[in-house]
ROMI-755816 format. One record per residue (C-alpha): residue number from 1; residue in one letter; chain; x, y, z. Coordinates in steps of 0.1 Angstrom, whole numbers. Layout:
NODE num residu chaine    c1    c2    c3
NODE NUM      A      A     X     Y     Z
...
***
This chain:
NODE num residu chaine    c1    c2    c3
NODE   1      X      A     0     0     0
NODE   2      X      A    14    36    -8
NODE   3      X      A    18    59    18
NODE   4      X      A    25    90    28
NODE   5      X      A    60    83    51
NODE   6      X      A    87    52    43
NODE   7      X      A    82    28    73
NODE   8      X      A   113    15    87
NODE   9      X      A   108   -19    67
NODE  10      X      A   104     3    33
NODE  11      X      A   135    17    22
NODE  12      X      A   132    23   -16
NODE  13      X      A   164    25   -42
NODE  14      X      A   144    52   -58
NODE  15      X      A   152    78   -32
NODE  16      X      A   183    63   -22
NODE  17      X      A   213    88   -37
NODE  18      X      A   238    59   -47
NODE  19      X      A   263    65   -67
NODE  20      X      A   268    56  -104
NODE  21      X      A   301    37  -100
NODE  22      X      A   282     0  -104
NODE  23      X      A   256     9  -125
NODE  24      X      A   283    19  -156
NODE  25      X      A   309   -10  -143
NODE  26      X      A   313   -46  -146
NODE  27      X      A   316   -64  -121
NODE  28      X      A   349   -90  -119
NODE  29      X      A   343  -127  -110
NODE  30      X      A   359  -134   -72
NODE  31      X      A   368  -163   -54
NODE  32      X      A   342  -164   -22
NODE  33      X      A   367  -172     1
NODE  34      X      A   386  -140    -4
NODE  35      X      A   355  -118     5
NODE  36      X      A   349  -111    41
NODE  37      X      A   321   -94    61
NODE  38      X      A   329   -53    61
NODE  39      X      A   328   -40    94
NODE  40      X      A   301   -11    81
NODE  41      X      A   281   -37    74
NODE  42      X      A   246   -28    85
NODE  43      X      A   235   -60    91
NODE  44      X      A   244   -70   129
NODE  45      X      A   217   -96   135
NODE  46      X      A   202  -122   116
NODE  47      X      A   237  -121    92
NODE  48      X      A   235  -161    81
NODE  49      X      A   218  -172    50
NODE  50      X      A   187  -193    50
NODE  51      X      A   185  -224    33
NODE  52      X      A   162  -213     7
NODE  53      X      A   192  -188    -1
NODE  54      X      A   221  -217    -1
NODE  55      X      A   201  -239   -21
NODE  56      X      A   193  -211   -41
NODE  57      X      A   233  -209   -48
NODE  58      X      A   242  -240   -50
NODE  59      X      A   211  -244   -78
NODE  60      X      A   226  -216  -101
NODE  61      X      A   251  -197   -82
NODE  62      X      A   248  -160   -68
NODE  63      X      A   225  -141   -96
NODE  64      X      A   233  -108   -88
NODE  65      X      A   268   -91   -78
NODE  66      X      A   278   -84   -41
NODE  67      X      A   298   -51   -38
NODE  68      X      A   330   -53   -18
NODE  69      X      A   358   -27   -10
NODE  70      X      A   395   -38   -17
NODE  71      X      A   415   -47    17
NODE  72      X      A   453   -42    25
NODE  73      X      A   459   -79    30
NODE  74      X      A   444   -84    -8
NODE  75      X      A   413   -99     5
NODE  76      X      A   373   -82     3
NODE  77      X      A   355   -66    25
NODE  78      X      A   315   -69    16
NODE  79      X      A   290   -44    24
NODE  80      X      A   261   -56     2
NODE  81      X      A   256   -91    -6
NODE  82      X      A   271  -105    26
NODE  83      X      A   247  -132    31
NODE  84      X      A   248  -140    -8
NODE  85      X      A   286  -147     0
NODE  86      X      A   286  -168    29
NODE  87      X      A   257  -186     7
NODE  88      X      A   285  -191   -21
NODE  89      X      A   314  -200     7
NODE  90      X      A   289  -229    21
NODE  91      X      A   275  -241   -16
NODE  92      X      A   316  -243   -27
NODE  93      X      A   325  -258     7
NODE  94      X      A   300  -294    -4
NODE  95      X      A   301  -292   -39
NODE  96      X      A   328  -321   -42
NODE  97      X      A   304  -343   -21
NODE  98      X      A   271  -332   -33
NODE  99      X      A   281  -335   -68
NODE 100      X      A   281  -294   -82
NODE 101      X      A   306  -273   -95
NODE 102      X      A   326  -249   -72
NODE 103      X      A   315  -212   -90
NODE 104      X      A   326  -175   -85
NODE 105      X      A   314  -147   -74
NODE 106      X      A   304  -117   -92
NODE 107      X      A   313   -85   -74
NODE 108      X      A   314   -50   -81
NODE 109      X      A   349   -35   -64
NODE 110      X      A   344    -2   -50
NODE 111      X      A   379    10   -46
NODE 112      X      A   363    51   -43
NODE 113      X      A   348    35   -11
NODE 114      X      A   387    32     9
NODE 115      X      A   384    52    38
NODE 116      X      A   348    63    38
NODE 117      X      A   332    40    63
NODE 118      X      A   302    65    67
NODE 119      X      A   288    63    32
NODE 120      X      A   294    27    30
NODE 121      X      A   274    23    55
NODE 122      X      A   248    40    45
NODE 123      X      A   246    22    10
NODE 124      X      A   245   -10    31
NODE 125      X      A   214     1    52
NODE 126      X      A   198     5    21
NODE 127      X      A   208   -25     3
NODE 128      X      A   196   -46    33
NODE 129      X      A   165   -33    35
NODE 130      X      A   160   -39    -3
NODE 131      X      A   172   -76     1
NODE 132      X      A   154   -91    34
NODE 133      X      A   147   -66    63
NODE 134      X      A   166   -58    89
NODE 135      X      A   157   -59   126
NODE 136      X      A   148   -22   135
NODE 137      X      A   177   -18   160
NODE 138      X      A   203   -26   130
NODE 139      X      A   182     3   107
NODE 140      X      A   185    29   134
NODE 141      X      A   221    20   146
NODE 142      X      A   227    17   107
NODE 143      X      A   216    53    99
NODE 144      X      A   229    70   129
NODE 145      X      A   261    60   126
NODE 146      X      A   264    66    91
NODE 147      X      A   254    99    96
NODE 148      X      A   277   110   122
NODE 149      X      A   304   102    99
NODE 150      X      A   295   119    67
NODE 151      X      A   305   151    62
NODE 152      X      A   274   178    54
NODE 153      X      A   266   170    18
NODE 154      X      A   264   137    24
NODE 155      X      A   247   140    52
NODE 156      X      A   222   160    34
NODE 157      X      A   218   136     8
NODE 158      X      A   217   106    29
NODE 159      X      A   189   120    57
NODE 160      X      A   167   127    22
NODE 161      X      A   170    93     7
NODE 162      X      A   164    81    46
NODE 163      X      A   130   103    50
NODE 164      X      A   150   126    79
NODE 165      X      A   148   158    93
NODE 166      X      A   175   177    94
NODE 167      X      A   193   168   131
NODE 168      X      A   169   136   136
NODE 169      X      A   204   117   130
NODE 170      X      A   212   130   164
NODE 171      X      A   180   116   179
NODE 172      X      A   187    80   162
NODE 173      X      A   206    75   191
NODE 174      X      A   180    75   222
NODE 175      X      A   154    56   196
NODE 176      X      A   182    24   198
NODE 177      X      A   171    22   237
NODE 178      X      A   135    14   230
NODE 179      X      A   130   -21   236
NODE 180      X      A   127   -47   206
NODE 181      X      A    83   -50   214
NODE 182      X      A    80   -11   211
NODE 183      X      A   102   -16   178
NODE 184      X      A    85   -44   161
NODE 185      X      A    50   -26   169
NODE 186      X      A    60     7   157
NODE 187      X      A    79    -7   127
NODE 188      X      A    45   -28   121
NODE 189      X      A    23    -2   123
NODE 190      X      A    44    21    98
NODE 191      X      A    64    42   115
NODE 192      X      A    93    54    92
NODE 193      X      A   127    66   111
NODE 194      X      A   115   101   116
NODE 195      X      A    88    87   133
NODE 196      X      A   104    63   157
NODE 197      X      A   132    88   165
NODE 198      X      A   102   108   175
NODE 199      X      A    84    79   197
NODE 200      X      A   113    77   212
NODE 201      X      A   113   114   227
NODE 202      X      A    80   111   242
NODE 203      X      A    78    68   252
NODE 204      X      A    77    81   289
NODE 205      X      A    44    96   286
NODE 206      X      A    15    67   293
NODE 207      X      A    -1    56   264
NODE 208      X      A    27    75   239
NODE 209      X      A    30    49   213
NODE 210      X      A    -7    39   211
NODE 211      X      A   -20    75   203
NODE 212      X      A    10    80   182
NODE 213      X      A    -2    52   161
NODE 214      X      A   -39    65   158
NODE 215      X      A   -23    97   146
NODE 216      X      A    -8    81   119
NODE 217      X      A   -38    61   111
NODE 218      X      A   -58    89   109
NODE 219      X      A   -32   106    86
NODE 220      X      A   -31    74    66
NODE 221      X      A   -72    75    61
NODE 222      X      A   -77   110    55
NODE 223      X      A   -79   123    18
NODE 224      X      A   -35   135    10
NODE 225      X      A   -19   114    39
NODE 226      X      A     2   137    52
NODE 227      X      A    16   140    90
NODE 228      X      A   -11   167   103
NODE 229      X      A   -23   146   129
NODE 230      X      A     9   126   145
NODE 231      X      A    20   167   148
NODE 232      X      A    -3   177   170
NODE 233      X      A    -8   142   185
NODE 234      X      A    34   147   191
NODE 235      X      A    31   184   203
NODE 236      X      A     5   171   232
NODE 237      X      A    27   145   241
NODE 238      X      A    58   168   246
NODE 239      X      A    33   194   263
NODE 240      X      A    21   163   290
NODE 241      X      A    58   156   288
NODE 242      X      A    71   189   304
NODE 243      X      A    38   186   326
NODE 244      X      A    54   157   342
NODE 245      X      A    88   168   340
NODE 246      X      A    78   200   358
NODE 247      X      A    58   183   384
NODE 248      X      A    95   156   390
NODE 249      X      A   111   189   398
NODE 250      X      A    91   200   421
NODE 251      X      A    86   171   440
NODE 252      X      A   131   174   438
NODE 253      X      A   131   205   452
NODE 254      X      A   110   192   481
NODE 255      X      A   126   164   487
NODE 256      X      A   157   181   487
NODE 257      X      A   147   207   513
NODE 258      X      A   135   177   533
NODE 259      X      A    98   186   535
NODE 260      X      A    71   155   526
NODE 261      X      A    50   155   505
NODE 262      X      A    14   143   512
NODE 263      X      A    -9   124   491
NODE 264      X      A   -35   143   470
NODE 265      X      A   -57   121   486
NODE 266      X      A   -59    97   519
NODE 267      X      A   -74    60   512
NODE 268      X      A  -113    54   522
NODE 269      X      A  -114    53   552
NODE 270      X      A   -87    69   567
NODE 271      X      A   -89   103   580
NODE 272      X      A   -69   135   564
NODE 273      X      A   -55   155   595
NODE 274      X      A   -39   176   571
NODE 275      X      A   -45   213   572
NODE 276      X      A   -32   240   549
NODE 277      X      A   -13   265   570
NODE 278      X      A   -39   296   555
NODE 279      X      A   -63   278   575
NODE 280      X      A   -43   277   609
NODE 281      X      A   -28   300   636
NODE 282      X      A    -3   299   660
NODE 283      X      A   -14   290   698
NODE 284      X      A   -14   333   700
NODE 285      X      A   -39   335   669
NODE 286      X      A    -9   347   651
NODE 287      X      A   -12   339   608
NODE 288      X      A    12   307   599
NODE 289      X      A    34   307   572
NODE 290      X      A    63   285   554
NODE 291      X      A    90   305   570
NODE 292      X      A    79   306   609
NODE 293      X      A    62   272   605
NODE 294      X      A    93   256   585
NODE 295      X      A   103   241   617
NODE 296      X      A    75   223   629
NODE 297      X      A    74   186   628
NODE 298      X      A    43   184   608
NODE 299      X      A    56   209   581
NODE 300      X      A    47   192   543
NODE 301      X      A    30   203   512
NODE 302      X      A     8   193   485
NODE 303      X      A    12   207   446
NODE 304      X      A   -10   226   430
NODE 305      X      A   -23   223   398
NODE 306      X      A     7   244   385
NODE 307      X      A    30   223   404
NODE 308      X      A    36   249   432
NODE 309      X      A    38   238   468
NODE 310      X      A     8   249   487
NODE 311      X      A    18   249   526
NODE 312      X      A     7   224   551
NODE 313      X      A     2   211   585
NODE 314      X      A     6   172   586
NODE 315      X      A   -14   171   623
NODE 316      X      A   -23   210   636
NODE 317      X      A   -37   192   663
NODE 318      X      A   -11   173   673
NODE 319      X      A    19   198   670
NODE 320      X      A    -3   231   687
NODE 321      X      A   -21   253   661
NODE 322      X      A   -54   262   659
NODE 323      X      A   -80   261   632
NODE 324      X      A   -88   299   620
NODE 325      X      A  -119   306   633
NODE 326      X      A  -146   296   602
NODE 327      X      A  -173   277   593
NODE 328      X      A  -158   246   572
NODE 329      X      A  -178   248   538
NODE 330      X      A  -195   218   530
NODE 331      X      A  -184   207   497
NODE 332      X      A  -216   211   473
NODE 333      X      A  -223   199   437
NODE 334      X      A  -212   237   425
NODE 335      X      A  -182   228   440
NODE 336      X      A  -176   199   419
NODE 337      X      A  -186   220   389
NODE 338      X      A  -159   244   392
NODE 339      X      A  -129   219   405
NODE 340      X      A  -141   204   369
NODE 341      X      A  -137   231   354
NODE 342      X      A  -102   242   362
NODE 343      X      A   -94   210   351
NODE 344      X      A  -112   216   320
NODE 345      X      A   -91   250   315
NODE 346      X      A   -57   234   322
NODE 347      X      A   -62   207   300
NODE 348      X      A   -72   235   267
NODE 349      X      A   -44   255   284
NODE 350      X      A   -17   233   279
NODE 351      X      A   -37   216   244
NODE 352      X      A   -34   257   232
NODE 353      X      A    -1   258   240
NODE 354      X      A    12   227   224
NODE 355      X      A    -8   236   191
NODE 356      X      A    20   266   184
NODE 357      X      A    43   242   178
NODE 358      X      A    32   222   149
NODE 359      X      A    12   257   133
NODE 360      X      A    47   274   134
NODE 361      X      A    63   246   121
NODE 362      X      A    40   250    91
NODE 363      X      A    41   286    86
NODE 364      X      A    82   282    86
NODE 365      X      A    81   258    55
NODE 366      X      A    56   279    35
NODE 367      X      A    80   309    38
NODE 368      X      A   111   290    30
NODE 369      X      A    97   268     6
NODE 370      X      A   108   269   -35
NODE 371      X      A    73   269   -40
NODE 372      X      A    56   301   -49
NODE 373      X      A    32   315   -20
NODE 374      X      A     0   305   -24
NODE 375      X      A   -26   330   -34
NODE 376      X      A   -44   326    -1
NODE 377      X      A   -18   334    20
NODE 378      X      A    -3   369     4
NODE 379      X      A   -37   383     1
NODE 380      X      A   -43   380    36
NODE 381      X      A   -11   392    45
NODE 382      X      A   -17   423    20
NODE 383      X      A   -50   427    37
NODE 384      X      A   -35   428    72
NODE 385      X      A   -10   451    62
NODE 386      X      A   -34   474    42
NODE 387      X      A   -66   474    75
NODE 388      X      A   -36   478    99
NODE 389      X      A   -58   459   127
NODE 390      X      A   -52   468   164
NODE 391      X      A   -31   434   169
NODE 392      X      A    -5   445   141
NODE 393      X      A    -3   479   154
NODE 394      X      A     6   468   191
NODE 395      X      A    34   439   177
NODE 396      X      A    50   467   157
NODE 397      X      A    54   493   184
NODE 398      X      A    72   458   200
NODE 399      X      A    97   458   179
NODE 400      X      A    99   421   181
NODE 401      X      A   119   405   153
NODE 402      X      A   126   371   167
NODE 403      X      A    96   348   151
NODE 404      X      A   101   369   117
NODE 405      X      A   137   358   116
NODE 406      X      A   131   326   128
NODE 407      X      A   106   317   104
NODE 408      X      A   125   331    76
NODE 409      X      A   160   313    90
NODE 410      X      A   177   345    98
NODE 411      X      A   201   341   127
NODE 412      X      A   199   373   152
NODE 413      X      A   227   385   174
NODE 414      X      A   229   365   207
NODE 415      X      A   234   396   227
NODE 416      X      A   205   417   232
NODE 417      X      A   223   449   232
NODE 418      X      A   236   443   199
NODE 419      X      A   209   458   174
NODE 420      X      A   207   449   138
NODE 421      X      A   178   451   113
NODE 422      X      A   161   420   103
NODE 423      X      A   165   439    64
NODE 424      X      A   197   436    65
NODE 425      X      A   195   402    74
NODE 426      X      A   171   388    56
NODE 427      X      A   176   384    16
NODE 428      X      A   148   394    -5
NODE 429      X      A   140   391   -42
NODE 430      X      A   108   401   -63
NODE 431      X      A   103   358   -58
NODE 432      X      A   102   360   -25
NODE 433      X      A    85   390   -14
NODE 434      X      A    50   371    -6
NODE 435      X      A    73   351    13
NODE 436      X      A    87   376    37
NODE 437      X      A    52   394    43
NODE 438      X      A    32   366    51
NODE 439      X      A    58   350    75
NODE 440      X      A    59   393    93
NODE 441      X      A    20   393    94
NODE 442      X      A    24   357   113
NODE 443      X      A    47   365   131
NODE 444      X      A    22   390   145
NODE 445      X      A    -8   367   150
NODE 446      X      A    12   342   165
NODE 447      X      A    23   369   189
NODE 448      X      A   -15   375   196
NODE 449      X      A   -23   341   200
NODE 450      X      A     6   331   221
NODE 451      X      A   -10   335   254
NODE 452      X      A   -44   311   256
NODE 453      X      A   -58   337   280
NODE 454      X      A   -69   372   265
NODE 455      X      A   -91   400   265
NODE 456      X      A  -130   403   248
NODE 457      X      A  -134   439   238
NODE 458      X      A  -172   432   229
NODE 459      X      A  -176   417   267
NODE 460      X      A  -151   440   281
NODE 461      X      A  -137   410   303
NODE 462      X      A  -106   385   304
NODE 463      X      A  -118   352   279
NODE 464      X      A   -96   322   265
NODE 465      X      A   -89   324   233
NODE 466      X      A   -99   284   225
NODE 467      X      A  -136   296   232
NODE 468      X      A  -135   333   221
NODE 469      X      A  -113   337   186
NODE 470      X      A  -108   374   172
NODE 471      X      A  -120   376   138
NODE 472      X      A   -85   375   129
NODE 473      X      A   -70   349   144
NODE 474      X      A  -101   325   129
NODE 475      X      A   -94   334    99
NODE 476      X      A   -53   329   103
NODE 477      X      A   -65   293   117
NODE 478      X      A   -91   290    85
NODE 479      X      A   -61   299    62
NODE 480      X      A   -38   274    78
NODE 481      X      A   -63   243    74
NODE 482      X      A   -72   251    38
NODE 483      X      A   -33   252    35
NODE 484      X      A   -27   222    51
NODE 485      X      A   -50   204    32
NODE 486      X      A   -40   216    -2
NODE 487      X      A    -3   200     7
NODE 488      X      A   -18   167     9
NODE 489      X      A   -22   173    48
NODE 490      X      A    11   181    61
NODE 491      X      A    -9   205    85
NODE 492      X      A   -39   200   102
NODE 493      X      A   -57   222   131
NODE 494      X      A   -55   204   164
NODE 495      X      A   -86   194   184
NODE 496      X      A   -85   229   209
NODE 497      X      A   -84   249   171
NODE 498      X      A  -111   231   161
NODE 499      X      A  -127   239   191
NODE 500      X      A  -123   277   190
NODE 501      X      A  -130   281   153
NODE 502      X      A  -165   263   155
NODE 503      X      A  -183   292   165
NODE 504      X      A  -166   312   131
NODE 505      X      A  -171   280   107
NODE 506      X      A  -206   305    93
NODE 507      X      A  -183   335    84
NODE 508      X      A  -156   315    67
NODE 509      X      A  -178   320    33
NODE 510      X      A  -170   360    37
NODE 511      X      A  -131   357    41
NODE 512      X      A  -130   393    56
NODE 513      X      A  -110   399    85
NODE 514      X      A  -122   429   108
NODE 515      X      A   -99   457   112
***
């Protein structure tokens, strides 16, 4: 079945960048037992040949030529066809008793190879996978170390034949430390080595490999493939990710300034004597805090929903304080209500958040793509930039060039008192002048949108934005999607988007964005 990524088990020679040298050379006729396995071989498991293969061999010998590189010693080193070889060495080895004739090898010498274990290497891992797959943990060692030793064509070449990032090569390494299961599965169920460099980042997180693979499923079923869903599926993950990392941290810093922490909540049964210290005095009637209360036996904490230690006493009773004097509220069903909904908020929160990620990522490959902009996107930047809205106006008195330069790849000055003007660093022909205006008009919407919590002129109160959208910034998210979809769905809005622009999906027919 075609799809839209190369799974790990689908290398293809038609994206592979080998080099011409064999296909415009003949190969010579070598004995077998001269030919030794090349230690950039990327096969590492599962190296002998089957007996379909030796009896293959000994049938009609070895049909097409194994590629070697010329040792010191006057011996071969083989890269490709290693198992072919050791078919040949075995088939030679009983043809006396079994009654055949002892038979050659064809190989193709690759004396330009000497001294460039990287790219050998590389043609290897894609050899094997062209022969009889590999086990995953020899295609990602394979491609990571041939990486790290190519030089920066190469490596260029190589990660686009591989279906890489740029820098993924880097993250090959962690993705070797999943276990064989999570391999095989994720291998099984398509992922490509983009993909399973990218499991691996997020395999802490409950459940990570199981959405990641519904993602791609959904990506697989929807009309242009694309990767718009294991994006934002990915950018959640990362977002619960640095949740959890934030709340490890904190529960470090406690531990590390020797205070407990208590249970968010106490089995059935049991009784919480816990009190938070803004509900307790001192014997006198005097407020407690962390600092005069710091040395009490009972002194602990609990983390709020941010991860901040709120202040406790383990037993008031016990260790002298008094309860402040007020009625204890009795917990009702509006209480419920509203503890669901701050759960509610941090969850679109952090979903708000994490949606950035994958939108930027978008906007920086239209503006740096060969492609010409499409029509879409420079006539709402001209519109912006012609109605001047109230957003634009306040991220231009900013003077904020950092998402402008880092859409268009410009590199600032690290120091912030060095000034320079993103003109002068930015190139700009008549080609790219869509280009560079879309990519300063989203700069400023992203600007606008960066903080999920903003204001509602119309209500005159504070509002989040994933339940009350400007005009504007629905009909940035509007733009997006119908860009996203038009390039086969290598974008697609998250589910907290989809969520905000609901209440707009009427006025997308008018396309006018309110000044």
């Amino acid at each position: 079945m075609a799809t839209a990524t190369r799974p790990v088990t689908d290398l293809t020679a038609g994206t592979a960048p080998v080099g011409t040298d064999e296909e415009n050379s003949t190969a010579i006729l070598l004995d077998p037992e001269s030919i030794v396995r090349d230690d950039c071989n990327a096969r590492e498991h599962d190296t002998e040949p089957d007996a379909d293969l030796i009896n293959s061999v000994k049938a009609v010998g070895v049909q097409d030529p194994v590629s070697v590189r010329p040792l010191p010693d006057g011996t071969y080193a083989a890269f490709k066809g290693w198992r072919r070889t050791q078919a040949a060495q075995i088939a030679n080895a009983t043809a006396g008793a079994e009654g055949h004739e002892r038979r050659q090898i064809k190989a193709f010498v690759r004396t330009d190879l000497v001294g460039r274990d990287a790219w050998t290497r590389f043609l290897s891992l894609i050899e094997n996978h062209q022969r009889q797959g590999m086990s995953p943990k020899d295609t990602l060692k394979a491609a990571e170390l041939s990486l790290i030793g190519m030089d920066e064509v190469e490596q260029k070449a190589a990660a686009r034949a591989l279906g890489l990032k740029r820098g993924t090569g880097k993250r090959l390494g962690r993705a070797q430390q999943l276990d064989d299961a999570t391999l095989r599965r994720a291998s099984a169920g398509g992922m490509d080595l983009e993909q399973i460099a990218q499991l691996a980042e997020v395999e802490d997180v409950p459940g990570a490999q199981d959405r990641l693979l519904r993602a791609r499923a959904r990506d697989e079923a929807e009309d242009g493939g694309g990767r718009g869903r294991w994006d934002q599926e990915l950018a959640l993950l990362k977002a619960e990710q640095a949740d959890r990392t934030a709340r490890k941290e904190a529960i470090a810093a406690l531990e590390k300034a020797e205070v407990p922490l208590l249970p968010a909540r106490v089995a059935y049964g049991e009784k919480d004597t816990a009190q938070p210290l803004t509900d307790l005095t001192t014997t006198l009637g005097n407020p407690l805090t962390e600092d005069n209360h710091k040395d009490c036996p009972g002194h602990s904490a609990r983390l709020d929903e941010e991860h901040q230690p709120v202040w406790f006493c383990a037993d008031p009773g016990t260790h002298g304080h008094k309860t402040r004097p007020r009625p204890k509220p009795q917990k009702t069903a509006e209480d419920e209500n509203r503890a669901a909904e701050r759960a509610r908020v941090t969850a679109c929160n952090r979903a708000w958040k994490a949606a950035s990620g994958p939108r930027q990522e978008f906007v920086t490959r239209l503006v740096r793509g060969s492609k010409a902009l499409p029509e879409e996107a420079w006539r709402f930047a001209v519109e912006t930039l012609l109605d001047l809205p109230r957003f634009y106006g306040k991220w231009a008195q900013r003077q904020e060039a950092e998402d402008v330069a880092r859409f268009l790849g410009a590199k600032l000055p690290e120091s912030q008192f060095e000034r320079v003007r993103l003109s002068e660093l930015v190139t700009v022909t008549k080609a790219r002048t869509a280009h560079v205006l879309f990519a300063h008009v989203a700069a400023a919407v992203e600007r606008d949108m960066r903080d999920p919590k903003g204001w509602n002129d119309a209500r005159m109160d504070v509002c989040f934005l994933w339940e009350s959208l400007t005009p504007q910034q629905a009909a940035y998210l509007m733009l997006l999607e119908q860009l996203g979809q038009d390039d086969k769905g290598s974008y697609r809005l998250s589910e907290v988007e989809e969520q905000a622009l609901a209440p707009h999906r009427g006025d997308a027919a008018s396309g006018e964005s309110a000044a």
